[in-house]
N, C-alpha and C positions, 0 to 999 in steps of 0.2 A: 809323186808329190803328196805331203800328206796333209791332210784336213787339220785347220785349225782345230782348239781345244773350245768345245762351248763354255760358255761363263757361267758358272756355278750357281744355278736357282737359291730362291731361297727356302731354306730346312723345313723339310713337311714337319709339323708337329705331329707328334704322337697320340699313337692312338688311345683313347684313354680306355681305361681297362674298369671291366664290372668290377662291382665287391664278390669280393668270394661268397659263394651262396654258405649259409648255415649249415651246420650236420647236423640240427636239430635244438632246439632248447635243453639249456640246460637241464640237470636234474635239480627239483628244488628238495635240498637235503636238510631234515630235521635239525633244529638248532640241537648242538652235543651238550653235554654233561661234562663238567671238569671233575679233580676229582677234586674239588671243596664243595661244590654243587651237590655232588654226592655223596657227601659227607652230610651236611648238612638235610638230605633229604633224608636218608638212616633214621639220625637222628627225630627228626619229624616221626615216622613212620613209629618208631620206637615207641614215641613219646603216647603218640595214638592209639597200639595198640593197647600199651596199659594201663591208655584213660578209658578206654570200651570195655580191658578186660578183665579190670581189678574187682569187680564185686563177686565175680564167682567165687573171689579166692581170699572173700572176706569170710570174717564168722557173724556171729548172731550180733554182737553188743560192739560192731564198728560203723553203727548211725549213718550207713551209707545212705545216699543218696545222686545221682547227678547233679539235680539241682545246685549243689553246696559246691563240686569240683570243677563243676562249668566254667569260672570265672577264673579258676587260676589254670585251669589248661588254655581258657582264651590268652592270660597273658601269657603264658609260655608260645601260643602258637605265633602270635602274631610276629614279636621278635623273630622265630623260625623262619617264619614267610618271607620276610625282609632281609633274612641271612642267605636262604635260595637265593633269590634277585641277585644279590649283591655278590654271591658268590659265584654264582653263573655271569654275571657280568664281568668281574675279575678272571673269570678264564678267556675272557674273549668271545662268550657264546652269546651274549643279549648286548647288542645296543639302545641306542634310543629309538630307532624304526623298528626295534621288537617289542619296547615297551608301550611304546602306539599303540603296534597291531594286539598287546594283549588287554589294553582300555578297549579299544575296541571291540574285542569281541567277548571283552568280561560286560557290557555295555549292553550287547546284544545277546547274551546266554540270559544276564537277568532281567532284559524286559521279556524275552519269550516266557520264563519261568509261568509269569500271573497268567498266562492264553487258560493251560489247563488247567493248573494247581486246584486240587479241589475238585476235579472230576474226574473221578475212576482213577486215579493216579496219573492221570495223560499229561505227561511234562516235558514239552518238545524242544527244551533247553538240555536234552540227555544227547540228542542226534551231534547235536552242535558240537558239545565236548569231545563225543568220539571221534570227529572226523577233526579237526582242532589239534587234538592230542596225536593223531595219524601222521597229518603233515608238520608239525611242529616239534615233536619230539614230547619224550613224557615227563622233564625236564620243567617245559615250559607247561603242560598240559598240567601239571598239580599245580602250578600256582594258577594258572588261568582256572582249573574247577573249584578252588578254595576262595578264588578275590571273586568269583560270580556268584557263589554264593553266600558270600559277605554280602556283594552288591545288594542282589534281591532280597535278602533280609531284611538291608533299611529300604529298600524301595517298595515291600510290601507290609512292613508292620512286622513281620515275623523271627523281630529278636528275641533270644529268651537263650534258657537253657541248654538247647539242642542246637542251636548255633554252630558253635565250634566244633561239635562233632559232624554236623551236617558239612561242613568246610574241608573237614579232614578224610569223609567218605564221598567226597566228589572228588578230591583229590587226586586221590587213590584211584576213583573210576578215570579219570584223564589221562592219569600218568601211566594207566593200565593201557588205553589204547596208542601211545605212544610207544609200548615194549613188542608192541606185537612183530611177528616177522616179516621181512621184505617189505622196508619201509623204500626202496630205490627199483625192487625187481615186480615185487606182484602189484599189477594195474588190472584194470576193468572190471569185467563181471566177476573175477574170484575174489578181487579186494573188496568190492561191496557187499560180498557172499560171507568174508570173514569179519567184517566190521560190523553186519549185520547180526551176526551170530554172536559177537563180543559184547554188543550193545541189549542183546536179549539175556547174556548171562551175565554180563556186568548190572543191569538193571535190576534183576533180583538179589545180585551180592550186595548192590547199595540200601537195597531194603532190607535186611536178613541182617543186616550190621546197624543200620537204624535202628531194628527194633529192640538188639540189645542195646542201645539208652534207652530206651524208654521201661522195655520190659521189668530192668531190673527197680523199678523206684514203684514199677501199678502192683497195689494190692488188692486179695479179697476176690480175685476171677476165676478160683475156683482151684482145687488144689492138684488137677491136673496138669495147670496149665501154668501157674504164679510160681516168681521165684521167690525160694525158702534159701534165704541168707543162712550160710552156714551147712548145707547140705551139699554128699560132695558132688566134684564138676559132673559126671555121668548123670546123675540123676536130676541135675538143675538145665544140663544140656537135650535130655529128655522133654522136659515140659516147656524149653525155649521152641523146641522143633514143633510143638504141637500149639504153643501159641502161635505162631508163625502161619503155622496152616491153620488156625480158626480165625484169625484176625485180620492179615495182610495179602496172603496170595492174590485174592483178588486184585487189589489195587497196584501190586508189584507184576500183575499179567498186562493189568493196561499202560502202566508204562514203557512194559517191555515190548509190546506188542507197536508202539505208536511208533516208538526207538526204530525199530525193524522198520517199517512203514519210512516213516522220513528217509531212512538212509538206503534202501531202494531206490526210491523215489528221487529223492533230492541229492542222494550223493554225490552221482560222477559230477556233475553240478557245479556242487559246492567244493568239491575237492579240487577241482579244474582251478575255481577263482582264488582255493587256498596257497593253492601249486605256484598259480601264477602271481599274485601278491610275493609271497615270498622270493620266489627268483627276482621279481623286479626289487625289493627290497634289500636283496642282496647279502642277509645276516653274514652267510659264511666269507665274505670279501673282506681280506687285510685292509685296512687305512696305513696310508705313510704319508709323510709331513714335508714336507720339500721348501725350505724357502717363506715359508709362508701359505701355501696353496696345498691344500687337501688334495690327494691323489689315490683315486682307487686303483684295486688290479682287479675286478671287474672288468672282464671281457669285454668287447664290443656290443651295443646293440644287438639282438634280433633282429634279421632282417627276414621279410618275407619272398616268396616265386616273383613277388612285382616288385622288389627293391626298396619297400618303404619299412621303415622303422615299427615292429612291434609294437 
């Protein structure tokens, strides 16, 4: 005889299942370059050099001076600037959470500026740029060194002549430490090792290229050392190198030296919060438009060992 059938409980629910643990955060990848972006930087670059390096290759009876070119290199530059943006925006590379984050830290490059300016050269708005320019790409790292020091010029009094050049050789120094290598592989003590070494010879490049503004307009310091308009480049490049060393070293040591200093010190730091801003920020994430409702492809949250949200 066989045994009834029992009556069928009712359905265990399921068991619910963890989130899948993370492989790690992502990499936070420098905003790219398109090529109009880069076009447009060229062009910048171009323009720079042969506002810094036309007087060598003037003669005696073309009234050079900066002072006089200043202004129309500023208006040439500033259009440029605006061409960058707008053409890195046009590739897809800057949104508006990149143009934040570059107020922000053109905000913060020119209130550090006034701490040293004026002593010993200690200008601890240089660390900033370099590590800035690192994680952000050198893209974004020339206009963020150019619009900070726009900033601190009106925020210290310090517009004038040397303005625009000052703009166009931070520039350069940003976008210098944005080209460096292994912007996704080399981490820790070697990348602070190599930023620190970038930022000790980028420090001197940016003086060394200052002082040809200035050099070429000071008269009367002596005929070692003063440039003789119309004499040619060899020998005018001669007494640029030995103004250099009577004048400036010193104060191009202490910046350099302060540079090194902070980015020891404050780097992994600062790289960490830049790293992580930017992931959460998410520049390199498509947008698509669905209906009505903004949709990123942005991964999932971060999740941590204990399940809670980054």
């Amino acid at each position: 005889m066989s045994r009834p059938a029992r009556p069928a409980g009712p359905a265990r629910p399921a068991r619910p299942t963890r989130p899948a643990r993370s492989a790690g955060p992502r990499p936070a990848r420098p905003i790219r370059i398109g090529p109009r972006a880069a076009a447009a930087l060229v062009l910048v670059t171009l323009i720079g050099l042969a506002a810094f390096g036309w007087p060598l290759l003037a003669d005696r009876q073309s009234g050079l001076a900066h002072s006089q070119d200043a202004p129309w290199l500023f208006a040439a530059l500033l259009p440029l600037l605006v061409a960058v943006v707008v053409a890195t925006i046009a590739d897809n590379g800057m949104d508006a959470k990149a143009v934040a984050m570059l107020g922000v830290l053109a905000a913060v490059g020119a209130a550090l500026r006034p701490l040293g300016a004026g002593t010993a050269g200690l200008e601890p708005m240089f660390f900033l740029m370099v590590l800035s320019g690192r994680v952000l790409g050198p893209g974004f790292g020339f206009v963020l060194g150019s619009v900070t020091m726009f900033a601190s010029a009106l925020l210290t009094g310090g517009v004038g002549p040397w303005m625009p050049f000052q703009m166009l050789a931070m520039g350069w120094f940003s976008l210098g430490a944005g080209l460096l290598p292994g912007p996704e592989r080399i981490r820790g003590r070697a990348e602070l090792l190599m930023l620190a070494a970038y930022g000790f010879a980028g420090s001197f490049a940016y003086g060394t290229i200052m002082n040809l503004q200035g050099w070429v307009i000071l008269q009367g310091m002596g005929q070692g050392i003063s440039f003789h308009p119309g004499d040619p480049v060899p020998a005018n490049l001669a007494r640029f190198i030995a103004y250099c060393l009577a004048t400036s070293v010193g104060w191009d040591l202490g910046r350099a030296a302060l540079t090194v200093v902070l980015t020891l010190t404050l780097g992994a730091t600062l790289l960490k919060a830049l790293r992580r801003a930017t992931r959460k920020a998410a520049f390199d994430a498509p947008v698509s438009f669905d209906s009505g409702v903004a949709i990123s492809s942005d991964p999932a949250p971060e999740r941590g060992t204990d399940g809670h949200i980054r």
